[in-house]
Wavefront OBJ file of the C-alpha trace (Angstrom):
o trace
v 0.000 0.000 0.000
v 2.881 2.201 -0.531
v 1.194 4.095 -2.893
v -1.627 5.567 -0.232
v 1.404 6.945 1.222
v 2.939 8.726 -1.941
v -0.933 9.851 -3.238
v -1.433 11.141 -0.226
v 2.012 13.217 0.217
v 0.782 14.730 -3.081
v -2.442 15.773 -1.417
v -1.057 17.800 1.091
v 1.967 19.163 -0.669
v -1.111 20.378 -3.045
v -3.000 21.893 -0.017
v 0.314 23.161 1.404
v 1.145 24.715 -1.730
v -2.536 26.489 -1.717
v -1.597 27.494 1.945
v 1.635 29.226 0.844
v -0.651 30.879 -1.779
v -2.817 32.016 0.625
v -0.493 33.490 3.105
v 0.991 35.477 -0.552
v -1.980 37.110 -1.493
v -2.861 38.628 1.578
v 1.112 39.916 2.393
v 0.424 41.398 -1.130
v -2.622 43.312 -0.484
v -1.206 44.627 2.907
v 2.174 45.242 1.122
v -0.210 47.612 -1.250
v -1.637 49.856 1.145
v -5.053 48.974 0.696
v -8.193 50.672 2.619
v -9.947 48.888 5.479
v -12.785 47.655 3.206
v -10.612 46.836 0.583
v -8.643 44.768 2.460
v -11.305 43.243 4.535
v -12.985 42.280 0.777
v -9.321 40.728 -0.226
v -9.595 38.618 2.881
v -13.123 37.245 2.432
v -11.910 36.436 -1.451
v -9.068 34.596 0.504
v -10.792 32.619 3.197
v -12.465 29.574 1.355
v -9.379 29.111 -0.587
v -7.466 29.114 2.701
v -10.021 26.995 4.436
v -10.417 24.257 1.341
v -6.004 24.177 1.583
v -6.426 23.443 4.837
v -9.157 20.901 4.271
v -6.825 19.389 1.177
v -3.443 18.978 3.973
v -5.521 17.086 6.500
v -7.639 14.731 3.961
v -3.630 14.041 2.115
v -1.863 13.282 5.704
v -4.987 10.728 6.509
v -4.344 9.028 3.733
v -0.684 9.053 4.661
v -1.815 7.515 7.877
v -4.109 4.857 6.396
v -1.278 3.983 3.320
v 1.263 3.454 6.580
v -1.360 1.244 8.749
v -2.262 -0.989 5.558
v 1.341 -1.426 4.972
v 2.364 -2.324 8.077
l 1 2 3 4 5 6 7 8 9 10 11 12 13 14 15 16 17 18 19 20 21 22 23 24 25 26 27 28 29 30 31 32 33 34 35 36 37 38 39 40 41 42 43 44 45 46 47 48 49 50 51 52 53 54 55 56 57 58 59 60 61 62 63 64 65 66 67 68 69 70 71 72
């Protein structure tokens, strides 16, 4: 079942990589001197992406878990 293990290291380098997106897009917008609304409207844009990363990572590191408990 080693391949559980290398799917699912895909799956949350995927939602890692959305993460690190994430965390980019808003330093840009408060790099950019943005008003209170604006900013507050870049951050709503921001949270399901950052919430669905998030969701990706944890679903990819079960599936680690579950390729290194068949395996074993």
């Amino acid at each position: 079942m080693d391949f559980l293990i290398w799917i699912g290291a895909a799956i949350s380098a995927t939602g890692l990589g959305g993460l690190l997106w994430c965390i980019a897009r808003v330093w840009r917008a408060r790099k950019a001197g943005l008003s209170e609304e604006a900013l507050r409207a870049e951050l709503q844009r921001v949270v399901p992406v950052n919430t669905g990363a998030l969701l990706l990572s944890v679903l990819g590191l079960m599936v680690v878990v579950l390729g290194i408990v068949f395996s074993g």
